[in-house]
C-alpha positions in Angstrom: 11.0 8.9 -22.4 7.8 7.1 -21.4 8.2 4.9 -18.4 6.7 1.1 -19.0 4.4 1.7 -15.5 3.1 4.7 -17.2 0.2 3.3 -19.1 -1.7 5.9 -21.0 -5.7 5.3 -20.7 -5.8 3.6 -23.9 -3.4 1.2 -22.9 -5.2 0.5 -20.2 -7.5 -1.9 -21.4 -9.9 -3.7 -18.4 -12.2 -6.6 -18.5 -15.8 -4.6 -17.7 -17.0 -6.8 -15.0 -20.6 -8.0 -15.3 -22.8 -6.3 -12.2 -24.6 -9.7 -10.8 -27.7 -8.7 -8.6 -26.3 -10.9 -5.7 -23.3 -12.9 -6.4 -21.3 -14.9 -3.6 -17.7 -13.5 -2.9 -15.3 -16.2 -1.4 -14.9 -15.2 2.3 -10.7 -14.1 1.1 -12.6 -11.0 -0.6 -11.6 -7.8 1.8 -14.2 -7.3 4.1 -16.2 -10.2 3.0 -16.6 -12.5 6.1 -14.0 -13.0 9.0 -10.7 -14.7 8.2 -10.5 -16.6 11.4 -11.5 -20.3 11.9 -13.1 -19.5 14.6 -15.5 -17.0 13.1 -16.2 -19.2 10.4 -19.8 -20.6 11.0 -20.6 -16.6 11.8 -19.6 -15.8 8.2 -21.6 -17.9 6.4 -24.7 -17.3 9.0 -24.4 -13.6 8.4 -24.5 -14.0 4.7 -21.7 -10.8 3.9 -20.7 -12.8 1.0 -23.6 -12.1 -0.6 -23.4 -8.2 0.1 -20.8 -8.7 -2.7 -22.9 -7.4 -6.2 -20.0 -7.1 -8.6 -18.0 -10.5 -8.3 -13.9 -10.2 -9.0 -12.3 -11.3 -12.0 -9.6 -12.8 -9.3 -9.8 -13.0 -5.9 -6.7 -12.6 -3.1 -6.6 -15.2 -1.1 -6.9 -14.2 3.1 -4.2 -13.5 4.6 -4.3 -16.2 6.9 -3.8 -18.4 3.8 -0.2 -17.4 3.1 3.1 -17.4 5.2 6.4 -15.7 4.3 9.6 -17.7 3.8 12.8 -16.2 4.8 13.6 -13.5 2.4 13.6 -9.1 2.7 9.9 -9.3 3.1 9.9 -12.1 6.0 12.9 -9.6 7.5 11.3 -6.4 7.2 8.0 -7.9 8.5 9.4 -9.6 11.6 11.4 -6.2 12.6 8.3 -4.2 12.0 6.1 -6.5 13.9 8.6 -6.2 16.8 8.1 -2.7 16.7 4.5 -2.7 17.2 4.6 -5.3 20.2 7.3 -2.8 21.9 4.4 -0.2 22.0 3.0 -0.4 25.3 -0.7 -0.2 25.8 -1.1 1.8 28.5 0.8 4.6 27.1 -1.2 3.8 23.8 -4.7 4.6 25.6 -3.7 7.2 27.7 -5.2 10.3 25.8 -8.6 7.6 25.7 -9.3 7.3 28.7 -8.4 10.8 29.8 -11.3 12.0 26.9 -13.6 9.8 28.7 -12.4 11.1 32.2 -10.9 7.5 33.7 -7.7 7.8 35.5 -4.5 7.0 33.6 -1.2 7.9 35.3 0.8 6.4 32.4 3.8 8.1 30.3 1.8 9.8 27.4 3.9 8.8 23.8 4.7 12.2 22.1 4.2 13.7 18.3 1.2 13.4 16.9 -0.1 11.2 19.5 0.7 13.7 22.2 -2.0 15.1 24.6 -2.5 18.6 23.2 -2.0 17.4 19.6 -5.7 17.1 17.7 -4.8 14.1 15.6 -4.2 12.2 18.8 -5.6 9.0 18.8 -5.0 7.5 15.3 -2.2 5.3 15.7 -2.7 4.6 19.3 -6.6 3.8 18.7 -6.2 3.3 15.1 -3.1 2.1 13.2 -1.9 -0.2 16.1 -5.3 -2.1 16.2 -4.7 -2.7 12.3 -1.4 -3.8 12.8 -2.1 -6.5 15.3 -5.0 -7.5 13.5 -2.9 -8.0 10.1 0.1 -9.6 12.0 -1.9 -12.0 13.7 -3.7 -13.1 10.2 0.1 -13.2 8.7 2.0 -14.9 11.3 -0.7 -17.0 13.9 1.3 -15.8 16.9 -0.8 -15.2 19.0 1.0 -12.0 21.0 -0.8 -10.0 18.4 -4.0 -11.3 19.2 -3.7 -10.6 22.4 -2.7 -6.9 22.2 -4.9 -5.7 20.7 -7.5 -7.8 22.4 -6.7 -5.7 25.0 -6.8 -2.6 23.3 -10.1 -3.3 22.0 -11.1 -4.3 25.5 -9.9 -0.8 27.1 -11.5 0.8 24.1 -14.7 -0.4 24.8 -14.4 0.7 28.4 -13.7 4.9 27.0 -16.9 4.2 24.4 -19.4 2.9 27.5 -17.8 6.0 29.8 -18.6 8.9 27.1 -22.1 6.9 26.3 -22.9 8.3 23.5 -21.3 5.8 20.7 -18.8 8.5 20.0 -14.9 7.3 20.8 -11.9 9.2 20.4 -8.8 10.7 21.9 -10.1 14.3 21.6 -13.5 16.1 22.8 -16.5 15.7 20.8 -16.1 19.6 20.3 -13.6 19.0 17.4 -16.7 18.1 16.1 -18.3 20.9 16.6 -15.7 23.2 15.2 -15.9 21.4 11.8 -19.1 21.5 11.3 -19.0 25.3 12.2 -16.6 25.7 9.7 -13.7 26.6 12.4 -10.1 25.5 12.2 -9.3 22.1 13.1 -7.7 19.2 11.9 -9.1 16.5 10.4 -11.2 14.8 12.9 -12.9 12.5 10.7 -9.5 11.2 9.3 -8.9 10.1 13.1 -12.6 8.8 13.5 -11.8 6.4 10.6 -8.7 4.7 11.5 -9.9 4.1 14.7 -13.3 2.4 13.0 -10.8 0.9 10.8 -8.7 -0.9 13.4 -12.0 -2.4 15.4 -12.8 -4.0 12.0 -9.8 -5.5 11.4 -10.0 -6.6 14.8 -13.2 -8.4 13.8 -12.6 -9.3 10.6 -8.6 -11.0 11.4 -9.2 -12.0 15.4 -13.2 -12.8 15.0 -13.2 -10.2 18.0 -17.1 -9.4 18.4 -16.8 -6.6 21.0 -14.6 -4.9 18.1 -17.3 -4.8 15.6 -20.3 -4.3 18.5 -17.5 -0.7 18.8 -17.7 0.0 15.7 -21.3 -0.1 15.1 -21.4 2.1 17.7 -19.2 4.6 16.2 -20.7 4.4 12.6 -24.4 5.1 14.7 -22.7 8.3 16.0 -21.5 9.2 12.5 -25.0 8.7 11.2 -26.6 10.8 14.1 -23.8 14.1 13.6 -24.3 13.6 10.0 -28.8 13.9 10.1 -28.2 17.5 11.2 -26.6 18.4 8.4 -27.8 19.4 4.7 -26.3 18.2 1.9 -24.6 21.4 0.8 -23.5 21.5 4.4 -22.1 18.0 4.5 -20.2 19.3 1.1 -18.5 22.1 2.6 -17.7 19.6 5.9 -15.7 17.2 3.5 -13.3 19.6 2.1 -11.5 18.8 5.1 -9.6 15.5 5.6 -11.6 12.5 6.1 -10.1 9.2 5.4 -11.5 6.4 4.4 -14.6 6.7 6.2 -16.8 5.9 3.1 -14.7 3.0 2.5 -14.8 1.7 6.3 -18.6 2.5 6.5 -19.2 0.3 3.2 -17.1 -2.4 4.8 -19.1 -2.1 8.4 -22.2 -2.8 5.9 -20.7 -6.1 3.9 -20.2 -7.1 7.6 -23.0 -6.7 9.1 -26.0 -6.0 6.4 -27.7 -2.8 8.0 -28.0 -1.2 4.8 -28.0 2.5 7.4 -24.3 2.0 6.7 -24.2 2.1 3.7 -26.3 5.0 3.6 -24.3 6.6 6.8 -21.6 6.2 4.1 -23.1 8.2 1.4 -22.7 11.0 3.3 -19.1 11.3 2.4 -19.3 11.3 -1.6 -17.2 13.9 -2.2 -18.8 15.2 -5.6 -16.5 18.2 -6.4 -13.8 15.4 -6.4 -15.6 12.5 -7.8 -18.0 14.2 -10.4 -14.4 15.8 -12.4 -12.9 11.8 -12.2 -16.4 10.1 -13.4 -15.9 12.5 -16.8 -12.2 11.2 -17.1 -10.8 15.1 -16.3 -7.7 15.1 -14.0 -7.9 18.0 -12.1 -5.7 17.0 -9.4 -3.0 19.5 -9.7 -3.1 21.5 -6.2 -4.6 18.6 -4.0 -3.7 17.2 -1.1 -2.5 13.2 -2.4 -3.3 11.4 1.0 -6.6 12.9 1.8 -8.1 12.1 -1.7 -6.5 8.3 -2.7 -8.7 7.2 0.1 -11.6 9.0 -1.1 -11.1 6.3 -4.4 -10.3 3.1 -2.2 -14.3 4.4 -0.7 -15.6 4.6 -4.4 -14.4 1.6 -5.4 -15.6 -0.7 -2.1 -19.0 0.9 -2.7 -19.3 -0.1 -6.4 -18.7 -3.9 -5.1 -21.2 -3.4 -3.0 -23.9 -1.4 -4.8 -22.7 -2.4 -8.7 -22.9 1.6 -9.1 -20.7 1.5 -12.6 -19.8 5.3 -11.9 -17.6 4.5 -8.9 -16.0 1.9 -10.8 -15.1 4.1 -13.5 -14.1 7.0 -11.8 -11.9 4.4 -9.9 -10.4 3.0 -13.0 -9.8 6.6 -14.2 -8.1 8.6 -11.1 -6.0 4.8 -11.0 -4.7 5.3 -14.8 -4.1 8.8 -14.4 -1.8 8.9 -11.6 0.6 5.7 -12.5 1.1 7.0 -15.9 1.4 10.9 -15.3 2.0 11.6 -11.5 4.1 8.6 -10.5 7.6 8.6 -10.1 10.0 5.3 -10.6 9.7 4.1 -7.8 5.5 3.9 -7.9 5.2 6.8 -5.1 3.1 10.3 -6.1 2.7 13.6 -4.3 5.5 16.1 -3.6 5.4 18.2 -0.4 2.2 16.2 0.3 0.3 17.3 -3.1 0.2 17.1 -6.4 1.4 20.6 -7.2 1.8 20.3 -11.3 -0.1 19.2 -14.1 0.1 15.6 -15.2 3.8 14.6 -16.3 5.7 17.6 -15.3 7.4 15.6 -12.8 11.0 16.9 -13.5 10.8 19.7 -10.9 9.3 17.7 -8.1 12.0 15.9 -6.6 13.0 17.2 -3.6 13.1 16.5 0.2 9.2 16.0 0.6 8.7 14.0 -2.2 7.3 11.1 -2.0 5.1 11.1 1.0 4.8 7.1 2.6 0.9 6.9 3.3 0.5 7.8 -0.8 2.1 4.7 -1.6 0.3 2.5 0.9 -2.8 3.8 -0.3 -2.3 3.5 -4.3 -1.3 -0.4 -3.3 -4.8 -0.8 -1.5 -6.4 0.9 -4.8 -4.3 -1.3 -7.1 -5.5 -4.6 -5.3 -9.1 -3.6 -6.2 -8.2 -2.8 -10.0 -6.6 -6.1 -10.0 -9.2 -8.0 -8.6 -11.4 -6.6 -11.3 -9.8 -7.1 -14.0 -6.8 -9.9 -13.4 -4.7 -7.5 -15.7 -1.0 -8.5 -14.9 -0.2 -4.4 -15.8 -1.6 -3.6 -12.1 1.1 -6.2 -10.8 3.3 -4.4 -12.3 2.9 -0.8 -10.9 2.2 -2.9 -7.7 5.5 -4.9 -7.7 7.2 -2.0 -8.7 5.7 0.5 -5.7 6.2 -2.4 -3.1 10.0 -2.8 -3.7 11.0 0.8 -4.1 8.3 3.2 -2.4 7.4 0.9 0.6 10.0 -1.8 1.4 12.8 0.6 2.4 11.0 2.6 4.2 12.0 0.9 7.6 15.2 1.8 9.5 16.7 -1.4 11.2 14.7 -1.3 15.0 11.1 -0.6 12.9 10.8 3.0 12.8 9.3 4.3 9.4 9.7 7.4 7.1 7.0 9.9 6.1 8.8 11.4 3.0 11.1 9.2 0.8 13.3 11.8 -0.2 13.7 11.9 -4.8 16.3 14.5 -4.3 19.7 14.9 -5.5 21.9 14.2 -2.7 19.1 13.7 0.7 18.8 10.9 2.7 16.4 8.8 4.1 14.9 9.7 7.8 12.8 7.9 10.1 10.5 8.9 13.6 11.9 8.7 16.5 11.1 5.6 19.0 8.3 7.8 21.2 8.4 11.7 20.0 6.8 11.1 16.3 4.0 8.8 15.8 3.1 10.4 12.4 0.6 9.5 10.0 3.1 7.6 7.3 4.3 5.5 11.2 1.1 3.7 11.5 0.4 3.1 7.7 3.6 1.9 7.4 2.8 -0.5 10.7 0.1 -2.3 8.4 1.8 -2.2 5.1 4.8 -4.3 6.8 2.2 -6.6 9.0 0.8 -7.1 5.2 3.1 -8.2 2.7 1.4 -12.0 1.7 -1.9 -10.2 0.9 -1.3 -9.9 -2.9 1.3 -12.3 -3.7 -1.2 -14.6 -5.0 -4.9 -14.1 -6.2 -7.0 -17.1 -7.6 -10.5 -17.5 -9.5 -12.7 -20.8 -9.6 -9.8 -22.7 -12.4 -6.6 -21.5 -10.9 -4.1 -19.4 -8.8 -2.4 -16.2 -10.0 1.4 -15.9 -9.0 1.7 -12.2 -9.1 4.7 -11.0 -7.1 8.5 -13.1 -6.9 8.6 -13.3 -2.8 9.4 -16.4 -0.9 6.3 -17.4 0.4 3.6 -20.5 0.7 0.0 -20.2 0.3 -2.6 -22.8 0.9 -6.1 -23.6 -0.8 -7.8 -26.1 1.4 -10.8 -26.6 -0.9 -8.6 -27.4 -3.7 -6.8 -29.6 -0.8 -3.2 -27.6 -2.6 -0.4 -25.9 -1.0 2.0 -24.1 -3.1 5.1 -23.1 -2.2 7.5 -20.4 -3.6 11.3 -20.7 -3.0 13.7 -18.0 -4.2 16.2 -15.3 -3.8 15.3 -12.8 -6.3 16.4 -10.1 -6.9 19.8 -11.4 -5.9 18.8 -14.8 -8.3 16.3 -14.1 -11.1 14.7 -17.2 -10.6 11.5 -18.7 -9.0 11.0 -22.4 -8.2 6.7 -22.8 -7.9 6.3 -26.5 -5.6 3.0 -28.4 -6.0 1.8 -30.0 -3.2 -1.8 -31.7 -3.2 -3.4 -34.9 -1.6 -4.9 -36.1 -4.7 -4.2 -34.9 -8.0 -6.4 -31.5 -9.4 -6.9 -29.8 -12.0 -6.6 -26.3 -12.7 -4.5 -23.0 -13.8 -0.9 -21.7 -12.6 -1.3 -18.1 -13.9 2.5 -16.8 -13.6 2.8 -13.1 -14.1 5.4 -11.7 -16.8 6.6 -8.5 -15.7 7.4 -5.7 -17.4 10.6 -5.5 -17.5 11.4 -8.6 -18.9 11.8 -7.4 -22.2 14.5 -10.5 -23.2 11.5 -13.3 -22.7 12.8 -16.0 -19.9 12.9 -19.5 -19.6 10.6 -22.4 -17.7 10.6 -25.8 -17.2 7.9 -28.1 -15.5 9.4 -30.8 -13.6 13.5 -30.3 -14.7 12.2 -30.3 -18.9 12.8 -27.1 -19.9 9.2 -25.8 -22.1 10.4 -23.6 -25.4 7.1 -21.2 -25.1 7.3 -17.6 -23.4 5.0 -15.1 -22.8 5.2 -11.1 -23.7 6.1 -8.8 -20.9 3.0 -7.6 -18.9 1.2 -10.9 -19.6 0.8 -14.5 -17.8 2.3 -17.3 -18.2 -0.3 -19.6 -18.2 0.0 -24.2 -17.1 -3.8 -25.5 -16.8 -3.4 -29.1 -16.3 -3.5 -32.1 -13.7 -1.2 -31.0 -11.2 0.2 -34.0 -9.2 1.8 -33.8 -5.5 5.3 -32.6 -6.2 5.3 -31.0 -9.4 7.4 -28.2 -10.0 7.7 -25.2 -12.3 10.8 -23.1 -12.4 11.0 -19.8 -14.0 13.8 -17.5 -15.1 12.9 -13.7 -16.1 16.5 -12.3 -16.0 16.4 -8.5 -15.6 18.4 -6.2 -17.5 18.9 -2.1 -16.5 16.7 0.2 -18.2 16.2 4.1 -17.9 12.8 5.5 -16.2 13.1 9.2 -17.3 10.5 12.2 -16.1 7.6 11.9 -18.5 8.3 16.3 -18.9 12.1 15.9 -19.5 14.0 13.2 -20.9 17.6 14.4 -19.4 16.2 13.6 -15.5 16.7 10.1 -15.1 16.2 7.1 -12.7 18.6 3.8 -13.6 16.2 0.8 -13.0 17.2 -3.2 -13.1 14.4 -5.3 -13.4 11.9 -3.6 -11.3 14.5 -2.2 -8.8 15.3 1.7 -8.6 18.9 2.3 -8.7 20.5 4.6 -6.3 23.8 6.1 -6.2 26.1 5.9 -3.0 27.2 9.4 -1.9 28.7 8.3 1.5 27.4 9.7 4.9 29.3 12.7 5.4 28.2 15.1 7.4 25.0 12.9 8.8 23.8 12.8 12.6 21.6 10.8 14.5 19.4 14.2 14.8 19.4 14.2 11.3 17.8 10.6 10.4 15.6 10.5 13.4 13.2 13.3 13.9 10.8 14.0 16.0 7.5 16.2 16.1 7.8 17.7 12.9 8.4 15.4 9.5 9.6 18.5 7.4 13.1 17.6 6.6 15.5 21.0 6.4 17.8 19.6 4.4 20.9 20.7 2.9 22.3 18.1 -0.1 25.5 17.4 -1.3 26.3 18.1 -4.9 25.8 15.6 -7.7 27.8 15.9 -10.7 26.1 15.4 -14.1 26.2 12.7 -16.2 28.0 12.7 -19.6 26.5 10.4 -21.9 27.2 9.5 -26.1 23.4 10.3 -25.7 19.9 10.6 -23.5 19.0 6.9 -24.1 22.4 5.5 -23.7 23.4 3.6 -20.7 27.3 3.5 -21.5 27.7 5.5 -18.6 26.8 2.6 -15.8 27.8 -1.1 -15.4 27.7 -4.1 -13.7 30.2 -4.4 -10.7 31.2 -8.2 -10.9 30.9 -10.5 -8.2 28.9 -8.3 -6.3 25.2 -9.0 -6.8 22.9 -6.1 -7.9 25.9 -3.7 -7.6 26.5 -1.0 -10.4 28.9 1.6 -11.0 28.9 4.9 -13.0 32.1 4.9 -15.6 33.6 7.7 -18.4 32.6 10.0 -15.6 34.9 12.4 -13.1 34.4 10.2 -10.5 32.5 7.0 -10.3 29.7 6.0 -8.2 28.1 3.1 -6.7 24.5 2.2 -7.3 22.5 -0.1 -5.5 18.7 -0.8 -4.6 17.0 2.0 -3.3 15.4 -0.4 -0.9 18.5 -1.4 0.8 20.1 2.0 1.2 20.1 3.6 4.4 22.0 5.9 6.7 24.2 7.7 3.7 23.0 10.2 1.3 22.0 9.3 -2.6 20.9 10.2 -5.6 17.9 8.3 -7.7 17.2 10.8 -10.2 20.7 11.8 -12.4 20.7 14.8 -14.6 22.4 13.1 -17.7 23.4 15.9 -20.5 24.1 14.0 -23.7 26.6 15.1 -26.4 24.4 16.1 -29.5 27.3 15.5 -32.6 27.2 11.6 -31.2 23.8 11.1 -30.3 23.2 12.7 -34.5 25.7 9.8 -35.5 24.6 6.8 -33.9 
């Protein structure tokens, strides 16, 4: 059975977006101009906008521009946020400034940030500046700022000691050993979240010593990168890199030194890209995490070049992987790869599968698709990955998971407080410092209302706040409050999700409207708003099966957008067992799952609504019954998402 998020390329149908030879992009545009007041008269001096060749269908609005109400997403975001301000910074720079030989007698943090490990350096350096940066654009509070301020500061201080430009945790002579060919891993990955957090730092806090680092690092990229010939270069990016083509093309929209952009064109990756820009998927064997960001950098540089060939190879590798390597919940990759060929998905879901920084990724990919083309089918493989592959991810103090575990009877485990520090830990600092960013888009005539979350965004040049109050998915309704100082005129673009396959109801100002759009399509009000206007919307959700594309009897119970999972209790679960430390390689041994009987494959008779208890199912006609509940709010017992359901073929020839 074919899940609705898997779209098959003809399906897919995007608006081609016109390549104008110098276009202005609204300062919300990512990486446009900084998003801080106080930056402001430096955005429009420097021109960035302007960078922008290929203007967006729909644009996000900055994050600045939108604050949480109280909801899971405000929740989640406050504990994470917590998290980050509990990481001190002196244990945070002590590998820095021992690289650049200045004392530091603090506590080094452990894992993958630990002295002797050589990806040391990308949270502490990396991740955390990201996190303040995003949290300080989210919430104003000024603690963020602050931090990493001071990181940035101390940063700075390790660049000027090693005088070269170069900054890092580790020797220069990791370097070395990549472009010799030796063992080593992944140096430029590490080089690019740290470039990564210095621009957030400029582009969220208007922090100019940030970007005058970064500039220094990109110069030291462009000078190890001259020595090298282009076959050479080749060989040099089979190994992990990031997002340095995207943060390189971001440095240039910021600044204009075209050497940037062309610093950046040292990381086309053409034995990945050229197989994508002739629409072949030859992903199976890959590494997920080291080439979705390889994408996010093709796509940034067709903004900013109007290359069409990025864009399509883009819009291709995007397609492919929601509708063949995806599984309900919106994560990809299994034991960090994509081991099969496209749908066989049935026989991937075990203890590594998903991994948490594919998921981040694939959301930062999907806000660029979106942007292009305004097509409310990106929304939906985005609202669907945010809920169920990112949003449970967090234990109750912060602390994130690497894998989300897809297998029959696992559980959900999270780093420790100081002995992990992994790679899924810091993206998992942003994406929870980040949740307004998508919420709502706009374009010149009106705003897009893509995701149901309590939240308020504001619009000052329309002089319009508008305000979102609800509880979904405990109430399946949205209530959209117009606030403006003179009446305007323009769109309310109300997104129409998938799964609401039984239509919905709306009303504008208490009188209920008798039009509907089709699932996957908008719901569109253009008129003159006036202060206090209201639009309430119902999309009641109903449970529906998400099958693997390669076998029909493997199946995921879904309501609304919301994986199901079944409650298998916590027996046998320690503390040891949820938290771990160094390694993320869950040894797991599951409990047994019994089988679903079933009139037939497509039937849900087996499952129903518990009464009285909000988004709380139960299996029935079974040996035993079993609870199900949203994936995102399970934690600490073991589950199942995926049910083996073997149907009875004399009643499913009858009915």
């Amino acid at each position: 059975m074919s899940s609705p998020h898997r779209l098959t390329r003809r399906q897919f149908v995007s608006t081609a977006a016109a390549v104008a030879g110098a276009s202005l992009a609204p300062t919300a545009r990512l990486f446009a101009a900084p998003q801080d007041p106080a930056v402001d008269a430096l955005a429009t001096q420097g021109a960035s906008r302007s960078r922008e060749r290929v203007p967006w269908k729909a644009e996000p609005f900055s994050l600045s521009q939108v604050r949480l109400l109280e909801g899971p997403f405000k929740r989640q975001m406050e504990i994470a946020n917590q998290w980050v301000l509990g990481l001190p910074n002196d244990r945070l720079l002590h590998t820095f400034r021992l690289n650049a030989g200045l004392p530091s007698s603090a506590e080094p943090v452990g894992g993958w940030e630990k002295p002797d490990c050589e990806l040391r350096g990308h949270l502490a350096g990396g991740h955390s500046l990201s996190a303040c940066a995003l949290a300080y654009a989210a919430t104003g509070d000024d603690a963020f700022k602050q931090k990493g301020d001071e990181l940035v500061a101390d940063l700075a201080k390790c660049q000027d000691k090693l005088g070269n430009g170069y900054l890092s945790a580790f020797p220069e002579e990791f370097f070395d050993r990549l472009r010799e060919g030796k063992r080593v891993w992944a140096p430029f990955y590490t080089y690019h979240k740290i470039l990564a957090g210095h621009l957030d730092m400029y582009v969220y806090c208007g922090n100019h010593l940030a970007l005058e680092t970064a500039e220094k690092m990109a110069d030291w990229t462009g000078h190890w990168c001259e020595g090298l010939s282009d076959a050479h270069m080749q060989r040099v990016l089979k190994v992990e890199h990031g997002g340095m083509l995207e943060s390189l093309y971001n440095l240039y929209a910021l600044t204009g030194k075209k050497a940037y952009a062309q610093i950046g064109d040292h990381f086309i990756h053409r034995e990945f890209f050229d197989p994508l820009a002739d629409h072949r998927d030859e992903l199976k064997g890959l590494h997920a995490n080291t080439n979705i960001p390889k994408v996010i950098g093709a796509a940034r540089r067709y903004e900013l070049t109007g290359d069409a060939r990025d864009r399509n190879l883009a819009q291709f590798f995007w397609d492919e992987v929601t509708s063949e390597r995806c599984y309900a919940t919106g994560g990809t990759s299994n034991e960090e790869h994509w081991r099969t060929d496209p749908g066989k998905l049935s026989g991937e879901l075990g203890e590594h599968a998903e991994e948490c920084c594919c998921g981040y990724n694939m959301l930062k990919l999907t806000r660029h698709i979106f942007g292009w083309t305004a097509d409310p089918r990106a929304m939906d493989y985005y609202e669907r990955t945010l809920w169920n592959s990112r949003l449970g991810t967090q234990d109750g103090e912060g602390r994130k998971s690497y894998f989300l575990p897809l297998g029959a009877g696992l559980w959900k485990y999270y780093n420790s407080q100081w002995d992990s520090f992994w790679c899924c830990t810091g993206t998992g600092m942003e994406e929870f410092a980040k949740f307004g960013d998508s919420i709502y888009f706009h374009d010149d005539d009106g705003i897009y209302v893509n995701l149901l979350i309590a939240s308020e965004v504001r619009w000052p040049e329309k002089g319009l706040r508008l305000r979102q109050e609800t509880d979904f998915p405990e109430k399946e309704t949205s209530s959209l409050t117009v606030r403006v100082q003179r009446p305007v005129e323009l769109a309310l673009n109300i997104r129409v999700p998938y799964w609401a396959t039984k239509g919905g109801g709306v009303s504008l100002n208490g009188e209920p409207l008798p039009v509907f759009s089709n699932p996957s399509s908008s719901l569109t009000f253009k008129r003159v708003w006036k202060d206090g206007d209201r639009v309430e919307v119902s999309l009641p959700m109903t449970l529906h099966v998400d099958a693997t594309p390669d076998d029909a009897s493997v199946q995921a119970l879904m309501y609304g957008p919301l994986v199901l999972a079944g409650k298998l209790g916590n027996q046998g679960l320690t503390e040891q067992m949820m938290y771990l430390k160094d390694d993320p390689w869950l040894k797991a041994k599951p409990s047994p799952v019994p089988e679903i009987n079933s009139p037939s494959s497509a039937s849900l008779a087996w499952v129903e609504a518990v009464h009285d208890s909000p988004l709380t199912f139960r299996t029935v006609g079974q040996s035993a019954s079993t609870t199900l509940v949203p994936f995102y709010k399970l934690s600490g017992e073991r589950y199942t998402v995926y049910w083996k359901v073997k149907s009875h073929p004399s009643q499913e020839t009858e009915s």
